[in-house]
C-alpha positions, 0 to 999 in steps of 0.5 A, spaced: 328 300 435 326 300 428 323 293 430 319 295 435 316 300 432 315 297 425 311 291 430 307 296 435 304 300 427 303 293 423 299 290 431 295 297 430 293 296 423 291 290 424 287 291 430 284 297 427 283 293 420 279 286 424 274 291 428 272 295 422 270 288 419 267 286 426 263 292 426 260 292 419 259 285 420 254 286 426 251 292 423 249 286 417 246 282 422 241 287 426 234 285 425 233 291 421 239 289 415 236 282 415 230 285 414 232 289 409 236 285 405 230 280 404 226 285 402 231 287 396 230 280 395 223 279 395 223 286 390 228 283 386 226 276 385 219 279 383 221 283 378 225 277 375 218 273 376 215 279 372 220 279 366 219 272 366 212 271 366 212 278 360 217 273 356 212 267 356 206 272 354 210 275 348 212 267 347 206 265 347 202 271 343 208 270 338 205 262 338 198 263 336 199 267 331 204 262 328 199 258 329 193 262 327 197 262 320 199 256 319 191 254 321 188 259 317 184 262 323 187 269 321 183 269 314 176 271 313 170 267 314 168 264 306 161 262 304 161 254 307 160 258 314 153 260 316 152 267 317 147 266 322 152 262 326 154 266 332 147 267 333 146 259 334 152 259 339 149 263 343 142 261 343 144 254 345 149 257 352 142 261 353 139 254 354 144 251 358 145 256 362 137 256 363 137 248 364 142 250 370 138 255 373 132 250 374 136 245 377 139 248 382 133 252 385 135 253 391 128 258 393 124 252 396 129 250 402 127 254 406 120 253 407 115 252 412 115 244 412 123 245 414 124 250 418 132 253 418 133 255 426 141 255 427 139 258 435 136 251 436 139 245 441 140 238 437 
């Protein structure tokens, strides 16, 4: 007697124990948990991206001012440099940037010798 009841508790346990896990394991895979699960791991991968693109930022910040030391580029500029030299850069950009201008003048296509009609059959 003590068997039987002993066989019929421990069938109904694991009956009860196999549906729970077969519920919770549907539940996971509806569209709305799948869904989920990959937008917290979308969010989650972004933040590690972010904290690793802040780490090479601070890496390389951190770099150029070994650098800047080791080049000299952090001292005050001394008297071999012209004062005026900031000026003679930015003269010459002015011109370059004028020159470009000139050849790429595009105000002359569409005049009257070649007429632009995009309703036109050809």
């Amino acid at each position: 007697m003590f068997r039987r009841t002993f066989w019929f508790t421990a069938g109904a346990a694991a009956g009860v124990w196999a549906t729970t896990k077969v519920h919770t394991k549907l539940r996971q895979l509806t569209p709305e948990s799948l869904a989920a699960q990959a937008a917290n791991r979308a969010v989650d991968a972004g933040h590690r991206l972010k904290d690793f693109a802040l780490d090479v930022r601070a890496g390389m910040a951190q770099r150029e001012s070994e650098l800047g030391e080791v080049l000299g580029l952090d001292a005050p500029a001394g008297p071999e440099l012209p004062a005026n030299r900031r000026l003679a850069v930015e003269a010459r950009a002015e011109r370059r940037s004028d020159e470009y201008r000139q050849d790429h003048d595009h105000s002359d296509r569409f005049n009257s010798r070649t007429p632009h009609n995009r309703n036109e059959d050809h």
